[in-house]
C-alpha positions in Angstrom: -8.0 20.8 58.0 -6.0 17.6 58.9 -5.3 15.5 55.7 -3.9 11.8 56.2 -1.6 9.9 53.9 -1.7 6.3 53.9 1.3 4.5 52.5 2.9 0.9 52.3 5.8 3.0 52.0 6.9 1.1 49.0 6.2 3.9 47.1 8.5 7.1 47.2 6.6 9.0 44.7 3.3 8.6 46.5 4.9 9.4 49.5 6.1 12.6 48.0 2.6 14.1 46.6 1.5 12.9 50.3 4.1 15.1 52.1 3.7 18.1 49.2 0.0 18.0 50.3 1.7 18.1 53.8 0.0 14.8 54.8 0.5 12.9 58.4 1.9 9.8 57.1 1.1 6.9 58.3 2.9 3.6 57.3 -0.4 0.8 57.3 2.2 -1.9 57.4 2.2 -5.4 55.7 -0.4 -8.6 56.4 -1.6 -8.9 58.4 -0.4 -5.9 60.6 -2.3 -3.7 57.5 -5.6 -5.0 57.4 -5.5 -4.5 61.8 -4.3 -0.8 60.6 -6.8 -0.7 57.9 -10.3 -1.3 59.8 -8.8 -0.9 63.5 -6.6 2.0 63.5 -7.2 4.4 61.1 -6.5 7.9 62.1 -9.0 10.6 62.2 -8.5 13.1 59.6 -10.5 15.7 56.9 -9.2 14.3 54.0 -6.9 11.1 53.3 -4.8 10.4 50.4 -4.6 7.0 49.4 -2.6 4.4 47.6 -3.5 0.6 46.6 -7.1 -0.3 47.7 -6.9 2.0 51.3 -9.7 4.1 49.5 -11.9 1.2 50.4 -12.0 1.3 54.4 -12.0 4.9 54.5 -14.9 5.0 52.4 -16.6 2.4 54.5 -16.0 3.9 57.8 -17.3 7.3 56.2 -20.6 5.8 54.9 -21.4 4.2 58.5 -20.0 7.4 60.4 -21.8 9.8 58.2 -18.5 11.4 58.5 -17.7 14.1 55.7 -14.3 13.6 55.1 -12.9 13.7 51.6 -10.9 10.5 49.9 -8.3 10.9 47.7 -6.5 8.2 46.0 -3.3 7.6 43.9 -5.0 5.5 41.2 -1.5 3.6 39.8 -2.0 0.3 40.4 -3.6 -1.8 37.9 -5.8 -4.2 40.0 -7.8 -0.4 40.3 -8.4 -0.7 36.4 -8.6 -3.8 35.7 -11.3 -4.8 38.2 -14.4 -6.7 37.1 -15.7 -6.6 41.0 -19.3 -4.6 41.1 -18.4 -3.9 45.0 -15.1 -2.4 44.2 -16.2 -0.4 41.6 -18.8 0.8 43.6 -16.2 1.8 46.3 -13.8 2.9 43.6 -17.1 5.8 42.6 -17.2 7.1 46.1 -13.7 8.4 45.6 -13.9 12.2 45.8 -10.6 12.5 43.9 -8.7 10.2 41.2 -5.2 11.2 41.1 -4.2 9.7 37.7 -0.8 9.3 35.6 -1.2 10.6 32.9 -3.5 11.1 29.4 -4.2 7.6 29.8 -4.8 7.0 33.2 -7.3 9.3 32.7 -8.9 7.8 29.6 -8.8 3.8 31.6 -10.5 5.6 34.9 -13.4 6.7 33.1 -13.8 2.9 31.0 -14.3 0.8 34.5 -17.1 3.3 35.1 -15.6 6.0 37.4 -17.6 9.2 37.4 -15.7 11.7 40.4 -13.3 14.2 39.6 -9.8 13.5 38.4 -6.5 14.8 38.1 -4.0 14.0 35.8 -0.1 13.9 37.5 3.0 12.8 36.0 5.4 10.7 37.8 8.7 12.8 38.7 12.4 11.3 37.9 15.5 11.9 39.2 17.5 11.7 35.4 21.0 12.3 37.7 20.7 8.9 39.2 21.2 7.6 36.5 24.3 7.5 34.2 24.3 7.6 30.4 25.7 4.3 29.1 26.9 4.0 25.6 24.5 1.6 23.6 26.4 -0.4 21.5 25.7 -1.2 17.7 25.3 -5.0 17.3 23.6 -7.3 15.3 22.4 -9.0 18.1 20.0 -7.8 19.9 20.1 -7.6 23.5 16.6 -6.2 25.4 16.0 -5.9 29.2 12.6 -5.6 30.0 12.1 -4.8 34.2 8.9 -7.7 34.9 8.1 -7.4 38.9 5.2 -9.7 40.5 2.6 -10.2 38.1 4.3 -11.5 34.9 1.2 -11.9 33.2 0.4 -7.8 33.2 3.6 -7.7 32.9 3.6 -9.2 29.4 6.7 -11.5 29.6 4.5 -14.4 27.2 4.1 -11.3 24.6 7.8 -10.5 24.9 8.7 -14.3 24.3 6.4 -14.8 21.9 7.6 -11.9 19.9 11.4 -13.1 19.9 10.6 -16.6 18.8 12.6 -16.1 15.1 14.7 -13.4 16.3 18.4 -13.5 17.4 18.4 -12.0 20.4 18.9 -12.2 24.3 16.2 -11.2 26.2 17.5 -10.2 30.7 14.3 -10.0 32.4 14.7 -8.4 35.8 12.5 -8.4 39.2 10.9 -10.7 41.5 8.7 -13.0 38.9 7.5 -16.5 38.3 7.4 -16.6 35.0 9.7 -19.7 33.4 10.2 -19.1 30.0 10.2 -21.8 27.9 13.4 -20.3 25.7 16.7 -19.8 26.6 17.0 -17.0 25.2 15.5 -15.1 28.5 17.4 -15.0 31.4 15.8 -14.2 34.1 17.7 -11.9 36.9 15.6 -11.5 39.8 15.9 -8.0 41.8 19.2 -6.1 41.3 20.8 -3.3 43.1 20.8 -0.3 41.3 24.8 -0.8 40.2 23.7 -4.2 38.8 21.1 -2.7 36.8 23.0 -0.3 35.3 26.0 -2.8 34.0 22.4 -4.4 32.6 21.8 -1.5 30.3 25.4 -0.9 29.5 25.8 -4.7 28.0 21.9 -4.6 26.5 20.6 -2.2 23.3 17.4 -2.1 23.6 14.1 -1.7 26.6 11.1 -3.3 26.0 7.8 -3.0 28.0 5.1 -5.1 26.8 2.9 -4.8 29.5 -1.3 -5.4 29.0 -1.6 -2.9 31.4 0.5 -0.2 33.0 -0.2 2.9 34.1 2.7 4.5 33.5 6.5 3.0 33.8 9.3 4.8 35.9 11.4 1.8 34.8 11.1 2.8 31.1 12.0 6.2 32.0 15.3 4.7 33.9 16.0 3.3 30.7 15.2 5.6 28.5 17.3 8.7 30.3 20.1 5.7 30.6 20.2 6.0 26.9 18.8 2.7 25.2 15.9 2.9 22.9 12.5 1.8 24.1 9.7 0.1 22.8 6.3 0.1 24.5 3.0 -1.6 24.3 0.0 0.5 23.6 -1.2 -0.7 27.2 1.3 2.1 28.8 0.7 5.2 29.9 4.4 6.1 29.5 3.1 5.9 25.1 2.2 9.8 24.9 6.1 10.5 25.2 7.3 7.6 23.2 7.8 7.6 19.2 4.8 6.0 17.6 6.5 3.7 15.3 8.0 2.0 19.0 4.7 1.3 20.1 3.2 -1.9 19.5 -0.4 -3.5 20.1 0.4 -7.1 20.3 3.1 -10.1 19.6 3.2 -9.5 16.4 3.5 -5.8 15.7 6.6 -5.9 18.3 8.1 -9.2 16.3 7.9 -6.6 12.9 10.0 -4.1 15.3 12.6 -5.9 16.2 12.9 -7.1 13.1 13.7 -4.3 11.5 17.0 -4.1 13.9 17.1 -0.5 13.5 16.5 1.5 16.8 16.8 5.1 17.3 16.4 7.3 20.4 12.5 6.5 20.6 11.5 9.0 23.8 10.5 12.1 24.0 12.5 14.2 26.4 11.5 17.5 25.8 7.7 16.6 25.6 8.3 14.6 29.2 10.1 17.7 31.1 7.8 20.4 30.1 4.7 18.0 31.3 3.2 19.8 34.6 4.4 18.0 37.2 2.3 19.9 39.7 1.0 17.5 42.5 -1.2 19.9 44.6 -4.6 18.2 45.5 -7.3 20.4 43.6 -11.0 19.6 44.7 
């Protein structure tokens, strides 16, 4: 039984439930080197784990082969859920296995339609990496949200929205296009891991207002770095967050912050003892 794992290799925690599945791995590349690697030079194999939209050449060259080969795919980005395209989703049901993160990975699988089998992982984080910082107690507050690519899934008009009457400073960090029309958020472009930890020793408070994500290593960084964090209702990364930190829109986060008064808002214990078993089961 020869199972394949296809990677950007952007990813370190796909690669790792690849090679605990002990997976050939097989680096597809960038444009336009991928989509040659993608339809040309796909390697044979029994069963392939997948990331991003490599589910869909697999499955084609299975349905004209006839082959019977199992697909599995690590459903984490949110193009999966959010498409409205009747071909993908199509494709997207002739996945034999959904590897989702989470409760609500789960839940957002089934709403686009997707009838196979799934299984529910959690991402796994290395809490050493990161040091403990002490958050200081000021009347300003001072959030850092972590907004990569797509600012509008990432929620960055929600976020600005929701500080409009509040005194605050706002560091957005990643690679984004977003220009904020306030001064009040500065935005950072991609740091090195020192730089983003002198970020969370000078801020108070992590914000991810994401419409959509399916779960949020980034909040985790923050959260076992030692700042409070708020979290749309949109993120997987909710079921181990303190309901009264989770907020559905603008407003509801504007009444937060408001309130000025943040406590340690995750859920450690309820995080660690989730199974973090990443074992393909068909």
């Amino acid at each position: 039984m020869k199972i394949i794992g296809l990677t950007t290799g952007e990813h370190k925690y796909h690669i790792k439930i690849m090679k605990e599945n002990n997976a050939e791995i097989h680096n597809m590349g960038k444009w336009p080197n991928r989509f040659i690697n993608e339809f040309f030079k796909l390697p044979n194999g029994d069963i392939y784990i997948t990331e991003s939209n490599f589910y869909a050449p697999i499955i084609i060259k299975k349905i004209i082969q006839r082959k019977k080969i199992k697909v599995v795919n690590i459903a984490a980005s949110p193009k999966i859920f959010l498409t409205k395209n009747s071909i993908m989703k199509w494709l997207i049901n002739k996945v034999d296995l959904m590897l989702v993160e989470g409760v609500f990975g789960k839940e957002n699988i089934r709403k686009i339609g997707y009838k196979g089998k799934t299984q529910i992982i959690y991402p796994t984080f290395d809490k050493e990496k990161f040091e403990k910082v002490n958050v200081k107690k000021d009347k300003k507050i001072k959030i850092v949200t972590i907004a990569r690519f797509d600012w509008k899934i990432k929620g960055l008009d929600i976020l600005e929205k929701a500080i409009e009457n509040i005194d605050c400073e706002v560091y957005v960090i990643g690679k984004s296009k977003y220009k904020p029309k306030t001064n009040k958020m500065k935005m950072l472009g991609e740091l090195k891991k020192e730089e983003l930890l002198e970020i969370f020793r000078k801020t108070n408070l992590y914000v991810q207002a994401s419409r959509f994500e399916t779960f949020s290593i980034a909040t985790l960084e923050a959260a076992y770095s030692g700042l409070p964090v708020i979290v749309s209702n949109n993120c997987g990364v909710k079921e181990f967050v303190n309901e009264k930190y989770i907020f559905k829109n603008s407003k509801e986060l504007n009444e937060i912050l408001k309130q000025n008064k943040f406590e340690k808002s995750f859920n450690f214990e309820k995080y660690e003892k989730a199974d973090k078993k990443i074992k393909i089961i068909f």
